[in-house]
C-alpha positions as CSV (number, residue, x, y, z in Angstrom):
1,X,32.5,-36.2,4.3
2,X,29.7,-36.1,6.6
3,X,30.5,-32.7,8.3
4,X,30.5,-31.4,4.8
5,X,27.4,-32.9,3.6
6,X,25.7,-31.7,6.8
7,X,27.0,-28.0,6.3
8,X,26.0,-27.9,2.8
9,X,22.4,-29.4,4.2
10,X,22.7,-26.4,6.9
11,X,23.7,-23.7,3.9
12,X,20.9,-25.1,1.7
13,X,18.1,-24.9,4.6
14,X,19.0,-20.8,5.7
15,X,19.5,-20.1,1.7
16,X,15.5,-21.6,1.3
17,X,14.6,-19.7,4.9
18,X,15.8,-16.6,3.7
19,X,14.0,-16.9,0.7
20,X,11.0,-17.6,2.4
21,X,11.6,-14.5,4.7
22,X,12.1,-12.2,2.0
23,X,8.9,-13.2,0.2
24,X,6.6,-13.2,3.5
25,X,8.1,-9.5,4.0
26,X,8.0,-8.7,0.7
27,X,4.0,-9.5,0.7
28,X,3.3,-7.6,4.0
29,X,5.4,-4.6,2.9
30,X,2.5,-4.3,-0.2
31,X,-0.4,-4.7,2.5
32,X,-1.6,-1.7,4.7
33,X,-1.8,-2.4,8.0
34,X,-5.3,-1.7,9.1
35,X,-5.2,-2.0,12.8
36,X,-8.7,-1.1,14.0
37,X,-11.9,-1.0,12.7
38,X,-13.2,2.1,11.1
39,X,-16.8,3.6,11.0
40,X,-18.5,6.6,10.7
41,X,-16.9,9.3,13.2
42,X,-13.5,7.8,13.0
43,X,-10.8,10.0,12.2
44,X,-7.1,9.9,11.1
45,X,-4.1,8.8,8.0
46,X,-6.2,5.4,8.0
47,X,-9.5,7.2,7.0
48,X,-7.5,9.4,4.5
49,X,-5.9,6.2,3.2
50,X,-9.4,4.5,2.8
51,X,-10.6,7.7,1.2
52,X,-8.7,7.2,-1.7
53,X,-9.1,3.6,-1.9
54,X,-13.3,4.0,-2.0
55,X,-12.9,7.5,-3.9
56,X,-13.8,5.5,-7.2
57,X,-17.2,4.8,-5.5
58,X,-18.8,8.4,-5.0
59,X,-21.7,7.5,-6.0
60,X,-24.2,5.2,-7.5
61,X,-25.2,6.9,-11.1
62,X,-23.3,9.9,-12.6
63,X,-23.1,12.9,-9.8
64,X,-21.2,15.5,-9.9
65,X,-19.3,14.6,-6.3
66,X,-16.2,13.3,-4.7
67,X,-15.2,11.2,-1.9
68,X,-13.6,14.1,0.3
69,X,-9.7,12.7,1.1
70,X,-9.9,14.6,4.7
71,X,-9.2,11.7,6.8
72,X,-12.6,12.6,8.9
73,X,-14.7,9.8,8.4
74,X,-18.6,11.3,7.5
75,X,-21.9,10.3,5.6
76,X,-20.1,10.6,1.9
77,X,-17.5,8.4,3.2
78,X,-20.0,5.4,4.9
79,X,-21.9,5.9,1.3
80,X,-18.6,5.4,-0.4
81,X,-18.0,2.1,1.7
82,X,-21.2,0.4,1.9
83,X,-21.0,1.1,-2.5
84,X,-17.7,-0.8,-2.2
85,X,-19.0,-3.2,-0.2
86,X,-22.0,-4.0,-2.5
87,X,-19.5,-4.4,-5.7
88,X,-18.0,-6.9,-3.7
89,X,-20.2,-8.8,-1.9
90,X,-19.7,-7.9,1.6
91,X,-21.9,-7.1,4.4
92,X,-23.3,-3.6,3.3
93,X,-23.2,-2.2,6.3
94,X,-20.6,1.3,6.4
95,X,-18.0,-0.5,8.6
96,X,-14.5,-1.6,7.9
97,X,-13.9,-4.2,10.1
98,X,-11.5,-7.2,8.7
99,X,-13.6,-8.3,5.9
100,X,-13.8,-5.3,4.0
101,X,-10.1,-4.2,4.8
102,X,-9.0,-7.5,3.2
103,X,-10.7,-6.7,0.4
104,X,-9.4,-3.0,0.0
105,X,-6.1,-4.5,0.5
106,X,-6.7,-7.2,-2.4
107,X,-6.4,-4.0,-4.6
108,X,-3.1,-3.3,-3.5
109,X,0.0,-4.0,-5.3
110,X,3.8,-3.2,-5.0
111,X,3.8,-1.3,-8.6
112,X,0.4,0.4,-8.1
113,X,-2.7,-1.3,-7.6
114,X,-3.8,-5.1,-8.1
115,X,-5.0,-4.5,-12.4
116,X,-2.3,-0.5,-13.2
117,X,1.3,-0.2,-12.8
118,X,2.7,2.7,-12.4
119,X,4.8,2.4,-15.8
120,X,1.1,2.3,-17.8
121,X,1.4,6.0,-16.5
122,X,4.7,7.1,-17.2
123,X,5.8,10.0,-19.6
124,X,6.0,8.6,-23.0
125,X,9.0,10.7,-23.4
126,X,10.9,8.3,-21.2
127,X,11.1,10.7,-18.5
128,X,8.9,8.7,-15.8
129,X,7.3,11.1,-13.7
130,X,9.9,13.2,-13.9
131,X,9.7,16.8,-15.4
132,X,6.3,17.7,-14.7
133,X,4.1,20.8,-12.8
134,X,4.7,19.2,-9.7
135,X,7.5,16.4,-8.2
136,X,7.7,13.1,-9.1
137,X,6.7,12.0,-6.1
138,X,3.7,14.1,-6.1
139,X,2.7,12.7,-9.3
140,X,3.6,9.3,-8.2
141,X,0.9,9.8,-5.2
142,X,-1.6,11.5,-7.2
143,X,-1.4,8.4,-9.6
144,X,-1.9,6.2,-6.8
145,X,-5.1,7.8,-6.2
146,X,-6.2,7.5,-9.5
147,X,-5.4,4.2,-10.4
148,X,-7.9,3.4,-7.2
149,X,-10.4,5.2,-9.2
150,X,-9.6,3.0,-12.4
151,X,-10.0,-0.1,-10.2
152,X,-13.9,1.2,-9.4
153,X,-14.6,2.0,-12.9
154,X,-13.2,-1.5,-14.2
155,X,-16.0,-3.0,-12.2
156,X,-18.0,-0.9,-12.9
157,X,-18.0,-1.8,-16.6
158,X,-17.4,-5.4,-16.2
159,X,-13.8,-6.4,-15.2
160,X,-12.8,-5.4,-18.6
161,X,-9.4,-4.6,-19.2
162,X,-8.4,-0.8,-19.5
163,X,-5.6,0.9,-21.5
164,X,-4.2,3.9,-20.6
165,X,-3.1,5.8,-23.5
166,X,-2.1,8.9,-22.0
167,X,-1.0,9.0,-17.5
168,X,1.5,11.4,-17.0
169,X,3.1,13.7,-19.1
170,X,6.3,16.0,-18.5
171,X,6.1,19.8,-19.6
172,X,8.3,19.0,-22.4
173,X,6.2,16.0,-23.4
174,X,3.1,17.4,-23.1
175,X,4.5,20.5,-25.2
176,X,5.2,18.2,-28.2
177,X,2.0,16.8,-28.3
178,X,0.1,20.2,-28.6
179,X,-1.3,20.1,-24.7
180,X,-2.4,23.0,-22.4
181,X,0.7,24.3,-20.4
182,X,-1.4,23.5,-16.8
183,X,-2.5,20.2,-18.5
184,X,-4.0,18.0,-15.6
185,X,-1.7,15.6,-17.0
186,X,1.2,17.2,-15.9
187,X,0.2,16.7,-12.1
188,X,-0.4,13.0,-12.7
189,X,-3.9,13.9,-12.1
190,X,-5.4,13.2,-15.4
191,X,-5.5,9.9,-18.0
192,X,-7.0,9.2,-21.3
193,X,-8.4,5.9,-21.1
194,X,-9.9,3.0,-23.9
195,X,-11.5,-0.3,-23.7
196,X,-12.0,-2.5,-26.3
197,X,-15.5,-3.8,-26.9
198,X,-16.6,-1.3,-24.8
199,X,-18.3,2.3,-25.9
200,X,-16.8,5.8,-25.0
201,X,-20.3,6.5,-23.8
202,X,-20.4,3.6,-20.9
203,X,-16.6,4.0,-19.8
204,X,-17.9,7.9,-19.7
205,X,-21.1,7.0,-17.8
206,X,-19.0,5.3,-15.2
207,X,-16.2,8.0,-14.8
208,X,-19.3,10.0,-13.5
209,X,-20.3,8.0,-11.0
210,X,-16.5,7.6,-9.5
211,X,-15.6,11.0,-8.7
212,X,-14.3,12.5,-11.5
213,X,-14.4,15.9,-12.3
214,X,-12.8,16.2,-15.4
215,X,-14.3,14.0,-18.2
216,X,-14.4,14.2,-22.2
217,X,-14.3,11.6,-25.4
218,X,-12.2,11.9,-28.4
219,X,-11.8,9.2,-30.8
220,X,-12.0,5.6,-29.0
221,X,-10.4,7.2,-25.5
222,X,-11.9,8.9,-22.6
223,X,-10.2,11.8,-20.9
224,X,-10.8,12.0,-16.7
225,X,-9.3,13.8,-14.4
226,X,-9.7,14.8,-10.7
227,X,-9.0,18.7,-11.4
228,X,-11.7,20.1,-8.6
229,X,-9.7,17.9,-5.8
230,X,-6.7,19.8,-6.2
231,X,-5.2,23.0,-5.8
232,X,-3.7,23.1,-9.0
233,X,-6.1,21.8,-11.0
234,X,-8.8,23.6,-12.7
235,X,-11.2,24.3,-10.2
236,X,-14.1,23.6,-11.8
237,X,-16.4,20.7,-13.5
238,X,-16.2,20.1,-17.1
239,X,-18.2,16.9,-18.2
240,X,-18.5,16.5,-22.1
């Protein structure tokens, strides 16, 4: 009776270890893994990745510029940073050291980022990111990059809550609802946003400032997109 009770103790204890295991991996799987610290002249995949995860933060009133995603880490990009930095009170000083890539990696989340899923951007047709301009897993990047965007602008309009009425749309769902055959939402590169309690005019204001190129009100939404950043977007600025 003892042998059994102390196998079932042993079964129990690995059972509760492997949970534990799976969770602990499960957690550093979501979190980059920074493993130096970056600064101005740095270059490489972990500049481009921290490119897209300041592009939101282009600059500090509306400007018609972007965070370049080159992985060479120059003046726009240290601007970018220290911005970040600022929103979250860290040490304003252009360098990503520990501090600041904790806090980048606070954002992060399995399903997109720490306050969009990916789902919020899905075809409403059913079809996911399927069926679109470009691959799904193209889309499912380029959404990535925008949600990191989002994040900027939902501080920058006071941690409200965002709803995305329109992420990705498929040809054939973008078709039925009257859109543009090169739509920017059928790259995953374009959303129509609302806010409750919170004017078209302000979300607007703050898609300028977080390096959107593509940006327009209709009703209680706001349209942005990142069409000059991409080779198949419309290569041009269009602010309404």
């Amino acid at each position: 009776m003892f042998k059994v009770y102390q196998k079932m103790l042993a079964f129990s204890f690995t059972l509760m270890l492997g949970m534990v295991l799976s969770l602990v991996t499960a957690e550093e799987a979501s979190a980059y893994n920074w493993t130096r610290t970056l600064s101005e002249g740095s270059s490489g995949s972990d500049v481009r990745e921290l490119q897209i995860r300041v592009a939101g933060w282009a600059a500090d009133s509306p400007q018609q510029t972007v965070v370049s995603v080159d992985g060479q880490f120059g003046a726009g990009t240290k601007a970018a940073v220290i911005r970040f930095q600022r929103a979250y009170g860290l040490t304003a000083d252009g360098v990503v050291g520990p501090q600041t890539q904790a806090k980048l990696n606070e954002l992060e989340s399995p399903n997109g980022t720490k306050h969009f899923s990916y789902s919020e951007f899905y075809s409403k047709d059913g079809s996911g990111f399927n069926g679109g301009n470009v691959s799904a897993a193209t889309v499912q990047e380029n959404v990535r990059r925008m949600m990191y965007k989002l994040e900027a602008i939902r501080v920058k309009i006071g941690n409200r809550p965002m709803n995305v009425n329109s992420g990705f749309r498929s040809i054939s769902h973008n078709r039925n609802v009257g859109g543009v055959s090169n739509s920017q939402h059928t790259y995953g590169i374009a959303a129509d946003i609302s806010v409750s309690g919170v004017s078209t005019t302000t979300v607007r204001n703050a898609a300028k400032s977080s390096g959107f190129s593509g940006i327009y009100s209709e009703g209680s939404f706001t349209h942005m997109d990142s069409r000059v950043e991409y080779p198949y977007g419309t290569q041009s600025w269009w602010w309404e």
